[in-house]
N, C-alpha and C positions, 0 to 999 in steps of 0.2 A: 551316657551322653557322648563319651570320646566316640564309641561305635554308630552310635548315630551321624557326628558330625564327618566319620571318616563314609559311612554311608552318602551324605549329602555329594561328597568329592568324588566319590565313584563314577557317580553319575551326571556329572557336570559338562563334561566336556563335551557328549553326545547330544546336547542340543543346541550346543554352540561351536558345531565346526565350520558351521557355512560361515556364520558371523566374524567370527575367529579369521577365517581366511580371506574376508571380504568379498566376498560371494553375494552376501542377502545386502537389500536394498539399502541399509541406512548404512554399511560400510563396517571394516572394524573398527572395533577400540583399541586395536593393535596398532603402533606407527613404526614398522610398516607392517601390513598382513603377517599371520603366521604362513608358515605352508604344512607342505604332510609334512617333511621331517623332524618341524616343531613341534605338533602336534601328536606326530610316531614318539617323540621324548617326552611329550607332557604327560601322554596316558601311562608311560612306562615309571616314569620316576614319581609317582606317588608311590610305587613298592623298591623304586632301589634303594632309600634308604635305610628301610628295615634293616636286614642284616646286619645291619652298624647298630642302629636304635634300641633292637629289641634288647640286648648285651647291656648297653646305658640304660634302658628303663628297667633290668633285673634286677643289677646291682641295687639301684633307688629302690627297688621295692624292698629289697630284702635288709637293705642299710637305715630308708628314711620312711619305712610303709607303704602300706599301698597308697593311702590316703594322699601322699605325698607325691608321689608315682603319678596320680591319676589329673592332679592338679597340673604334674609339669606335661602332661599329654597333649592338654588347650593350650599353653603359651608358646608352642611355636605355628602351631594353625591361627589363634588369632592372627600371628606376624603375618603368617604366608596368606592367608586372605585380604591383609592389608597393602602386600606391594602393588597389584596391581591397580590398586587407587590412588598410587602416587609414582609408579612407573611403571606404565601400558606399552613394552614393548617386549619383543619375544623374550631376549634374557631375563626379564621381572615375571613374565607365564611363568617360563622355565621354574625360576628361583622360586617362585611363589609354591611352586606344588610340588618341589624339593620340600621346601619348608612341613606344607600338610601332612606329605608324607613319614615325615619324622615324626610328628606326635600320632598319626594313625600306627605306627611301628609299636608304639606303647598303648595304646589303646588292645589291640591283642595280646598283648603279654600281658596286660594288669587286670583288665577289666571280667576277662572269665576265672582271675585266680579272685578275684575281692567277691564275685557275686556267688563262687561254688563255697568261700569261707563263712559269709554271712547264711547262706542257706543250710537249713535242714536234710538229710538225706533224703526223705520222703517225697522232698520237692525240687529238689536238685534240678531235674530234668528240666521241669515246670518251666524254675527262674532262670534256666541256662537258655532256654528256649528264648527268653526276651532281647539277650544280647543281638540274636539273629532278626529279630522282631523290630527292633531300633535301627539295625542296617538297613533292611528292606523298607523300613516306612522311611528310611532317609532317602533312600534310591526312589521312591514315590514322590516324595516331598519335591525331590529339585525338578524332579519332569514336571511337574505341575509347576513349581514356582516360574520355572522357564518359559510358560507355556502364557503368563498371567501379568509378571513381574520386568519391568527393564533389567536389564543387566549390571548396573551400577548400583541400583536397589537391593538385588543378591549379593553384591560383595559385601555393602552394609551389615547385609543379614548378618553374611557369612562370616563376621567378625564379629558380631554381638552375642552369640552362642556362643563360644568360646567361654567369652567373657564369664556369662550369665553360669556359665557353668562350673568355672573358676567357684564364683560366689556359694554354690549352692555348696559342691563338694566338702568346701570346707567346712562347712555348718556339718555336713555328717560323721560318724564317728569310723575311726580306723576297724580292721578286722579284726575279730577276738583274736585269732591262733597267731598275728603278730601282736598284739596286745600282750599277750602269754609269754612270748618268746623275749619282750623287756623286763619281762617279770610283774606285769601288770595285773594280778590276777582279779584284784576288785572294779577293774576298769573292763577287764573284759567281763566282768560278770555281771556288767550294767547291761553292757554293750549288746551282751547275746539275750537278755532280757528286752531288752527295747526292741530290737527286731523282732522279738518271737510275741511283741506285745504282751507281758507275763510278770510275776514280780520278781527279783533278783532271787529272792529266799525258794520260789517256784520249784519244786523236784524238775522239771522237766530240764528246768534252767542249769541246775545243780548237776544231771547228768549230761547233754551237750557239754559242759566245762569240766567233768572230768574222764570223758573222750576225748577232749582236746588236748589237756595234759597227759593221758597216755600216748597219744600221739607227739608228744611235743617231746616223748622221751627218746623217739628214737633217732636224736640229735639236732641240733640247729641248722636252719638253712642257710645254705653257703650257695655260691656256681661254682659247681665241681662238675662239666659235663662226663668224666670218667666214672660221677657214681652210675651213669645210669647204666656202666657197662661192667658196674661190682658184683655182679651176681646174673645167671642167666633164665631168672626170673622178670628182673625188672629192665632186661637187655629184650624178651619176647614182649615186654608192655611194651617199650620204647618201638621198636619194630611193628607192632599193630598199629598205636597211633600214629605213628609220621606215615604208613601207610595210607591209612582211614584217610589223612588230610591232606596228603601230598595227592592221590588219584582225584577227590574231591574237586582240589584246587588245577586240576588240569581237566575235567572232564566238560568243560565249555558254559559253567554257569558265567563265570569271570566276562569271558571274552564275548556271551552276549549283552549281560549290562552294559559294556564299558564301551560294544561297538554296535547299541543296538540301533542306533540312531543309520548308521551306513547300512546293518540287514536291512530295515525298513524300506530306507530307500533305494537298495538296490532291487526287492522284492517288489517296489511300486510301480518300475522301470519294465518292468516284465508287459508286453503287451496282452491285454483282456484280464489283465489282474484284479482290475477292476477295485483298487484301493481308493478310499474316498477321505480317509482319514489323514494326517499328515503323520511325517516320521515321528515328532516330537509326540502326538497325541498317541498312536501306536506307543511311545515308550511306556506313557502313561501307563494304558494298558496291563503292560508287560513288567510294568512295578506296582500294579493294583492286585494281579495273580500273585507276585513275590508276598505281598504284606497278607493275604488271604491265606497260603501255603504255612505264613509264619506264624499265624494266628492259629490255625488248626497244630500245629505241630504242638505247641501247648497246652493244649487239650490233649491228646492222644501220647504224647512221649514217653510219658511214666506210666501207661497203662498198656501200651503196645507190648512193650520192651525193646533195647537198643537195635538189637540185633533183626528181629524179623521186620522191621521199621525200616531199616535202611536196605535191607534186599528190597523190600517193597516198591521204594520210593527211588531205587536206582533203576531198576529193569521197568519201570515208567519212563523214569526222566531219557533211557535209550532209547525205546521207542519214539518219541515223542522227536529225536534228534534224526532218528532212521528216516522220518517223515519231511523232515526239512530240507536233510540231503539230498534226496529222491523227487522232490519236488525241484529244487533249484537247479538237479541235475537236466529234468526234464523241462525245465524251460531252455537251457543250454542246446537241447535238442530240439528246440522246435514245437514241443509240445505244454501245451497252457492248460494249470489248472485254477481254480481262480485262487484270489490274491487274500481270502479269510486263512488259508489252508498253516502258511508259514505261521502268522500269527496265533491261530489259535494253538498248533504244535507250540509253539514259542513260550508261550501264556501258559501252558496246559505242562509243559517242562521243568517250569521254573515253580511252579504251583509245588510242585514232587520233591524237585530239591531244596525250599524253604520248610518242609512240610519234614522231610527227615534226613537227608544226605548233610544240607549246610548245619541245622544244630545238633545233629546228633557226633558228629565230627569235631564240634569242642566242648561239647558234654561229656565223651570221654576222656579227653585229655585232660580235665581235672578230677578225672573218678579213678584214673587208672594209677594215681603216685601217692604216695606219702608227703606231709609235708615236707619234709627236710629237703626234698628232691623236686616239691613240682612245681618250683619257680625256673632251676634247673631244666628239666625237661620243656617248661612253656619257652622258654629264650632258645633255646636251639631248634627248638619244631618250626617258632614265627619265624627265625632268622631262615629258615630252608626256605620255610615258604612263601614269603616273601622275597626272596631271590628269585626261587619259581616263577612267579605272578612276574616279574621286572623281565625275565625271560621270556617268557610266554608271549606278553604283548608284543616285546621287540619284534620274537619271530612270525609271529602271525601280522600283525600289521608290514612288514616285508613282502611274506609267501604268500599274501591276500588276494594282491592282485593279478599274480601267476596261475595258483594254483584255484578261485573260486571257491564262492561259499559253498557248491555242494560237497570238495572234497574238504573244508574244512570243517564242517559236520558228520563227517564219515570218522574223520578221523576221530571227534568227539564219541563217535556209537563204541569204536574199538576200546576208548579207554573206561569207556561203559560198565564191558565186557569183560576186562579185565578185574574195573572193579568189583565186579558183581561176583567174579569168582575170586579173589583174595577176601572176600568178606565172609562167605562160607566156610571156606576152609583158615581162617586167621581168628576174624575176630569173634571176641565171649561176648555173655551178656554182662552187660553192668548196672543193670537195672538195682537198684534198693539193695546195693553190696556195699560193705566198706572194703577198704584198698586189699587186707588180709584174705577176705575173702575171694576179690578177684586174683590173687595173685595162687593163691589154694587153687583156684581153677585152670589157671594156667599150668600149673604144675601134674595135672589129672585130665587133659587134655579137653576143658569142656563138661565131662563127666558130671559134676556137682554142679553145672550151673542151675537149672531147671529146680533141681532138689534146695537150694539156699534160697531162688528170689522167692519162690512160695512160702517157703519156711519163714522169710523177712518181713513178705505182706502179711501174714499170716499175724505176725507179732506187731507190728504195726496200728493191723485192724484192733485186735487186744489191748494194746497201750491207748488208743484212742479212747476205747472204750473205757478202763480203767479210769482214766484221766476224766473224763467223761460222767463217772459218777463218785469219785473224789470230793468233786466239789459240790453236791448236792446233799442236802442232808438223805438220811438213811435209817427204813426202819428194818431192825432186825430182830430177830426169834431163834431158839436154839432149838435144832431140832433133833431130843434123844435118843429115837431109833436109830438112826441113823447118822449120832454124831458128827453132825454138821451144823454149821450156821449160814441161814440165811437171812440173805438183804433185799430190801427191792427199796425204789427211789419213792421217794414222798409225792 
């Protein structure tokens, strides 16, 4: 829910800048109008205050649980959705999504460590996939509500989610492996039972808990960001992930959501464009391909594998940006092509990078640590990137109007480019590995990746099958040629 509700906030402001500025017919709600350099801060400061936050929501996770963590994510978004229904003027914008932005800070730190603890390795990918899944449908959600909804109706909304989620959270239970870490052991052995639908006494149950306890032995979690440079093992993981996600976070999915509402309507402005839709319903669009992208990536994430998933879906999502720039370029010259072209590149982009660039990007940043360390590692990746993101917008909503969207999409192809080739040469698979085993692969350059994920599906499909006829009764025969006993299922 926090990812969802920080989804909602992403994509708010782009169909309220006219309004916002007093532009469209009923005026603003603003007294007095915002302008652009309001609005240059509104869109920036839902990430500057990360790098402060995500530090305050580690500590709580690792001191008061996730569970705890995840609850204090919603209490200062409800606030900040609340000011401007009692002070509609630029500094309560302002403050208000200051505010957001500080539980969105914790929303990335807590929410891929609690969902990579309660999941299975099998399906890791799977449930990692939905965190991406709840962004995207929340970046659909508000184009639409925008599109349907008055504006004073959305704040309501946008305060009762919060709430609602307050409520729910607590009803659920904390993670086993900090359950383990108070020394909980019969609570986490509910705990990972009730998840996995199964009965406590379950073998299956019995071996997830003591994974977790070997795991738990190789010390308690602390933020110590020097562990991750105790060894240059977990110094080449830390260096792949903040890669994977810092190129990610710069390669222009950000700055189309957030500024899709100006592409639209700078592309509608184009003569013979021939657009009939509005910017706001174009967003739709362009957040109907996100949640379509995020929905397939679930499917396909754990069966692809990490690695040829995210070449795939980058040297798409480049193209697809090569087409935008060259189009925009060529309206600048005089020359018109029609006005589906931007769009459908646009849509057809974002599809790629919901599909495997955006989840595959914090899929491994909870497969690549050990516990003791990947609260640790999650607080320093969001705090960078999060800075990033507060960077990003600043400079581009600056260089926007200088420079034009075709070279602001050129620039998008280059970091493509780059990425596509640090992903080749950097990152392993991490498909159905524990942390030993990807770190074994680092250490062998790649070498044993290929040979372990087969060897894990391999066991997996066996254990299923095992598990599988466990619980069925069984008739068996001995058979003495051949010294063996066979079973078959009733």
């Amino acid at each position: 829910m926090p990812i969802f509700l920080y989804g909602l906030a992403m994509t708010w402001i782009s169909p309220y800048e006219a309004l916002l500025k007093g532009e469209a017919a009923e005026g603003s709600p603003s007294s007095p109008p915002l302008t652009d350099e309001d609005l240059s801060w509104m869109a920036a400061l839902l990430y500057f205050p990360g790098p402060i936050t995500v530090f305050l929501y580690g500590l709580t996770v690792d001191k008061f649980g996730r569970k705890v963590a995840l609850v204090l994510c919603s209490v200062p978004t409800a606030i900040g959705w609340s000011i401007p229904l009692v002070w509609a003027t630029p500094p309560g914008f302002i403050l208000a999504r200051a505010l957001v932005g500080f539980g969105a800070g914790g929303a990335f730190t807590v929410c891929p460590l609690y969902v990579k603890e309660i999941s299975q390795d099998a399906i890791r990918g799977f449930t990692g996939s939905f965190l991406c899944l709840s962004l995207t449908f929340g970046n659909l959600l508000m184009f639409v509500l925008t599109d349907v909804v008055s504006f004073y109706s959305i704040l309501w909304i946008m305060v009762s989610l919060p709430v609602i989620h307050i409520a729910l959270q607590l009803w659920l239970p904390d993670s086993p492996s900090f359950l383990l870490e108070k020394g909980k052991i019969e609570e986490a052995t509910k705990t990972i039972a009730w998840f996995r639908s199964l009965h406590p006494n379950d073998p299956r149950v019995q071996a997830d808990l003591e994974a977790l306890l070997k795991e738990k032995k190789r010390g308690s979690p602390k933020f110590a960001p020097k562990l991750l440079f105790a060894d240059k093992i977990t110094a080449k993981a830390f260096f792949i992930v903040i890669g994977v996600c810092g190129l990610r976070e710069i390669n222009g999915s950000l700055a189309v959501l957030t500024l899709a509402g100006g592409i639209f309507g700078a592309a509608g402005k184009v003569p013979g464009a021939g657009l009939t839709l509005s910017p706001n319903q174009q967003g739709i669009m362009l957040a109907l391909a996100q949640c379509i992208g995020a929905s397939v990536s679930g499917q396909i994430v754990d069966r692809a594998g990490r690695k040829p998933l995210l070449l795939i879906t980058i040297a798409a999502q480049a193209i697809c940006l090569s087409i935008i720039s060259v189009w925009f370029f060529l309206a600048a010259s005089g020359l018109y092509f029609p006005g589906w072209v931007p769009i459908a590149a646009l849509s057809t982009g974002i599809v790629f990078d919901a599909a495997g660039v955006q989840p595959i990007a914090y899929i491994i940043t909870t497969e690549m640590f050990h516990f003791n360390i990947r609260a640790t590692a999650s607080i320093v990746l969001m705090s960078s990137l999060f800075f990033v993101d507060f960077a990003q917008l600043k400079i581009i909503t600056v260089l926007l109007p200088i420079i034009g969207y075709s070279y602001m999409f050129l620039f998008f192809v280059f970091i493509s480019i780059i990425f596509f080739i640090f992903t080749i040469f950097y990152v392993i698979e991490t498909k159905i590995r524990t942390v030993d085993e990807i770190y074994e692969d680092l250490k062998t350059h790649g070498k044993s990746s290929r040979k372990t994920v087969e060897s894990r599906a391999q066991t997996d499909v066996l254990l299923t099958e095992l598990n599988t006829v466990v619980v069925k009764p069984l008739a068996c025969k001995e058979n003495n040629d051949q010294n063996e006993l066979w079973c078959t299922v009733k």
